[in-house]
VOKE-37957 format. One line per 10 residues: number of its first residue (from 1); their letters; for each residue x, y, z of C-alpha. Coordinates in steps of 0.05 Angstrom, whole numbers. Each point is the difference from the previous one (the first is absolute). Example, Ala and Ser with C-alpha at 12.3 -4.5 7.8 and 13.67 -1.06 7.14 Angstrom:
BEGIN
1	as	246:-90:156 ~ 27:69:-13 $
END
This chain:
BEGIN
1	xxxxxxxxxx	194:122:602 ~ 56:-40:-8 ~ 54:20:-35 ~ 7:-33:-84 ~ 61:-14:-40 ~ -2:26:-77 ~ -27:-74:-13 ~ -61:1:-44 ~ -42:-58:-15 ~ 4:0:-72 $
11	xxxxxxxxxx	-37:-52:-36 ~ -71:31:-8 ~ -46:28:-52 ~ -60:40:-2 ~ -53:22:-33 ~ -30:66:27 ~ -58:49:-12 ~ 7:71:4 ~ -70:37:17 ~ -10:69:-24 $
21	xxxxxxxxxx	-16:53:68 ~ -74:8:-20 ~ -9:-82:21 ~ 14:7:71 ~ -47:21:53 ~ 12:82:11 ~ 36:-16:75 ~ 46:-50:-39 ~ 5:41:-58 ~ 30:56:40 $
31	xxxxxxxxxx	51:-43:35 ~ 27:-22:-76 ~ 1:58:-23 ~ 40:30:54 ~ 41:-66:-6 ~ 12:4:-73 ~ 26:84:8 ~ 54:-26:46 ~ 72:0:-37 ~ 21:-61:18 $
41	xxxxxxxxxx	-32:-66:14 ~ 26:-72:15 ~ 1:-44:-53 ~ -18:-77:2 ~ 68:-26:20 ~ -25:40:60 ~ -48:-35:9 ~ 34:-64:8 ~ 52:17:44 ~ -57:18:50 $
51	xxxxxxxxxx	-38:-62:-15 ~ 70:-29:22 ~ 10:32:59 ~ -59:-21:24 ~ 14:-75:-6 ~ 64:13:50 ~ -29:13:72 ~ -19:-64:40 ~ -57:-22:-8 ~ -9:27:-66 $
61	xxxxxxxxxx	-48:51:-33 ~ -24:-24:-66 ~ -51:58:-14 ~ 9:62:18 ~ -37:23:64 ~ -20:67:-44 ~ -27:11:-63 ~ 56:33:-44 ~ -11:74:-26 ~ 48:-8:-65 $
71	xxxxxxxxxx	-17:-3:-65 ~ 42:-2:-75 ~ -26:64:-31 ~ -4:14:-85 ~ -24:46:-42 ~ -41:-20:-62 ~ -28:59:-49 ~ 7:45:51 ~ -33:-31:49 ~ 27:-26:74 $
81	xxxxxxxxxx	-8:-72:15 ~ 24:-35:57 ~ 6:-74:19 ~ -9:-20:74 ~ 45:-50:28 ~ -46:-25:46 ~ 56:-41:29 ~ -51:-23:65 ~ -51:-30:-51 ~ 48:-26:-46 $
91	xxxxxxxxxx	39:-36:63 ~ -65:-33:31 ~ -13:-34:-75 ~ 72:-21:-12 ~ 3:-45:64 ~ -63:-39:-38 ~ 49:-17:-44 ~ 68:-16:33 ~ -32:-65:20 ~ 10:-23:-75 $
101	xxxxxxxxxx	60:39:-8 ~ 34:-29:54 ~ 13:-75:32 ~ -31:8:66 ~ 62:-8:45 ~ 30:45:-33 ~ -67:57:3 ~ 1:-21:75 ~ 68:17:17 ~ -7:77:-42 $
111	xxxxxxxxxx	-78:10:29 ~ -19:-34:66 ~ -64:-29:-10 ~ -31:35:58 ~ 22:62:-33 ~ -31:-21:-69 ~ -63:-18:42 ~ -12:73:34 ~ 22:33:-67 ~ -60:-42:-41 $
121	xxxxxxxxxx	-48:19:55 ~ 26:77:-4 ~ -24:-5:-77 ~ -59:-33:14 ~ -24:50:43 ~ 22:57:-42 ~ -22:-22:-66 ~ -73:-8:44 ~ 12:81:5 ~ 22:-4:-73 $
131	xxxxxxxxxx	-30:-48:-48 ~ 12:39:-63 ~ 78:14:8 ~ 43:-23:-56 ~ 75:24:-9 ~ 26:36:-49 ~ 57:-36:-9 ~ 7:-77:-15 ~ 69:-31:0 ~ 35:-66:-27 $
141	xxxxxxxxxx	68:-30:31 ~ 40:-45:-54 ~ -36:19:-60 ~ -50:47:-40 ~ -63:-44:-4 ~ -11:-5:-79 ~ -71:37:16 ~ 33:58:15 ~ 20:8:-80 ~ -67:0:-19 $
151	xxxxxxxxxx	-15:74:31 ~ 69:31:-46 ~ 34:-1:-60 ~ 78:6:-25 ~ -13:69:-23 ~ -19:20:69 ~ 69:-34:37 ~ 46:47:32 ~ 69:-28:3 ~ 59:42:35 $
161	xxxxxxxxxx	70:-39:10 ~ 22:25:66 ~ 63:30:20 ~ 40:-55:34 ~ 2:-30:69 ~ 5:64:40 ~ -38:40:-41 ~ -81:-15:-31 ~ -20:-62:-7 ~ -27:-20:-75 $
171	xxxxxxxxxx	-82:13:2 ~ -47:-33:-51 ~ -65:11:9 ~ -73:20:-37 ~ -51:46:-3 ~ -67:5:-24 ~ -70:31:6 ~ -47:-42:38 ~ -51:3:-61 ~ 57:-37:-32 $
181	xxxxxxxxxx	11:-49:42 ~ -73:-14:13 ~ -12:-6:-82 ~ 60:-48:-7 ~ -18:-48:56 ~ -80:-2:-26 ~ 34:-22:-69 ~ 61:-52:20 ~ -58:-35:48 ~ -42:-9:-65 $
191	xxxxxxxxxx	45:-16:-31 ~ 33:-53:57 ~ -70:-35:13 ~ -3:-13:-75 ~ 62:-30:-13 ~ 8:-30:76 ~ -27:-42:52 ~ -11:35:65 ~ 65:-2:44 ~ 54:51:35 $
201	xxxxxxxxxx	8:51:-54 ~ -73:6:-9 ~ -14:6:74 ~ 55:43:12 ~ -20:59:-63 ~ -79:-11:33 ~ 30:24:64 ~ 41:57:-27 ~ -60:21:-41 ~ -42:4:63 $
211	xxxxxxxxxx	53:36:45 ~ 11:53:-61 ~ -84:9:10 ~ 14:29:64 ~ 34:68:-25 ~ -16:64:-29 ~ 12:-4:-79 ~ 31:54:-7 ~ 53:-35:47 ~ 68:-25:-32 $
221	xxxxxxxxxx	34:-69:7 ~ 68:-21:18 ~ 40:-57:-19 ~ 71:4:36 ~ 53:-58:7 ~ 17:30:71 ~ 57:-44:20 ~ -1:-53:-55 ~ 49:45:-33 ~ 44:-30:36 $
231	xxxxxxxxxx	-8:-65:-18 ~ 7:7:-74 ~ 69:17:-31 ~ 6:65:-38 ~ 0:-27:-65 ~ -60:-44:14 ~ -43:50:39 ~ 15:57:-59 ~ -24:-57:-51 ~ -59:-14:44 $
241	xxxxxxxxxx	-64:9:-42 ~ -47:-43:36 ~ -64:47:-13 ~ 11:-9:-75 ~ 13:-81:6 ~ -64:-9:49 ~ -45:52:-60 ~ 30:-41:-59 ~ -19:-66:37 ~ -66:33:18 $
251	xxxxxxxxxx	-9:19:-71 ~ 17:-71:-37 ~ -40:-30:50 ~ -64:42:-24 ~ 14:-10:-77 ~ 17:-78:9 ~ 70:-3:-4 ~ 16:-47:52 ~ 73:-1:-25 ~ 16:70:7 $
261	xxxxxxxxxx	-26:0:66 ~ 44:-58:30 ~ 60:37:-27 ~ -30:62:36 ~ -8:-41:65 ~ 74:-31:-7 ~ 28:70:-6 ~ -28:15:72 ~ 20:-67:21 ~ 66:5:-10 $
271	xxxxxxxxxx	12:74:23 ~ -31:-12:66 ~ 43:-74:10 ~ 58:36:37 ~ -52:33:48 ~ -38:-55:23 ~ 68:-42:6 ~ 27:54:55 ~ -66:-6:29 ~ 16:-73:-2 $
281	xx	64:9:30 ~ -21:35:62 $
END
């Protein structure tokens, strides 16, 4: 494999799920928990500097040729839970979406489209094989999709400041039990379709609800900033309470309080201005 500079591709989110052992089939289940004894594991910057590599031989290879055996491994009550990567999956359904990501002379000079061709027929056949697969791991670049807030609250953020440019990078993330999350998205879309006409945020909390479905409940839930710490300045990202401004809105929006809930929505507006003007900028 190529060789990869310290360059990580920073601007990404994600939400992930972390399954407890008992929710994998037994010959999967002893591979994790094998995996999760091991004392050290990559993290997600890992990740993407592999995901990068990949992009650098000629012709390019946007999904990997082998499913990854990694995983992001916590312990809740006790009890081991690991997180797939699934990068092979999660590579075949992002190239659905570059083509609105990206103008198509630009898609055409990073991916071929002969190469995007044979890698949709790859997933076609293999989701044939596999119709039930879903990954564990579902990421964002440029933002946190307001949906997201539904599954948390403030009381659950995890904020740590970082220790400078060559040491830690800051880390705000949250965590919840997936009975949580479930409960909270059944209420906000109640609450939504009341006060709302069908549109994005609607359709976007429907498919989150659905995707949560999908996993154990005893499972826990992971909101993490990834690399859109980098994006916000210190200041801003330690003030950043955008669980608590998407529940308030939520909240105002059930009881009627229409004005309360714009100033809710301007909050989030205006924090998230600088990031969508980089993403304007490049």
């Amino acid at each position: 494999m190529p060789k990869v500079s310290a360059v990580i591709v920073p601007y990404t989110s994600y939400l992930r799920v972390y399954e407890p052992l008992a929710a994998f089939p037994e010959s999967e289940r002893a591979h994790w928990t094998r995996y999760a004894q091991r004392a050290e594991r990559p993290s997600y910057q890992d990740e993407l500097r592999r995901s990068l590599a990949d992009l650098l031989p000629t012709p390019p290879v946007p999904v990997p040729v082998h499913e990854s055996g990694d995983a992001f491994v916590a312990e809740v009550d006790g009890v081991v839970c690991v997180c797939p990567w699934r990068t092979r999956l999660r590579g075949w359904q992002a190239l659905d979406d570059l083509g609105e990501e990206l103008p198509a002379s630009v898609l055409d000079a990073v991916l071929p489209p002969l190469v995007r061709r044979q890698a949709a027929l790859d997933y076609e056949r293999w989701l044939a094989r596999n119709p039930d697969a879903r990954p564990w791991i579902r990421t964002s670049t440029w933002q946190v999709p307001l949906n997201w807030f539904v599954l948390v609250t403030d009381e659950e953020r995890e904020y740590e400041k970082g220790t400078g440019p060559a040491g830690a990078a800051p880390l705000l993330r949250y965590r919840t039990p997936m009975v949580q999350a479930r409960r909270r998205t059944a209420r906000a879309l109640r609450t939504l379709r009341d006060a709302l006409d069908e549109g994005p945020l609607i359709e976007g909390l429907v498919d989150v609800g659905r995707w949560l479905e999908e996993f154990h409940p005893r499972s826990l839930v992971e909101l993490d900033y990834g690399g859109l710490v980098h994006t916000l300045p210190a200041g801003q990202l330690e003030g950043d309470h955008s669980a608590a401004d998407v529940a308030e809105g939520v909240e105002a929006l059930r009881t009627g309080d229409g004005a309360t809930a714009g100033e809710a929505y301007g909050r989030l507006v205006e924090r998230w201005r600088s990031v969508r003007d980089r993403r304007s900028a490049n």
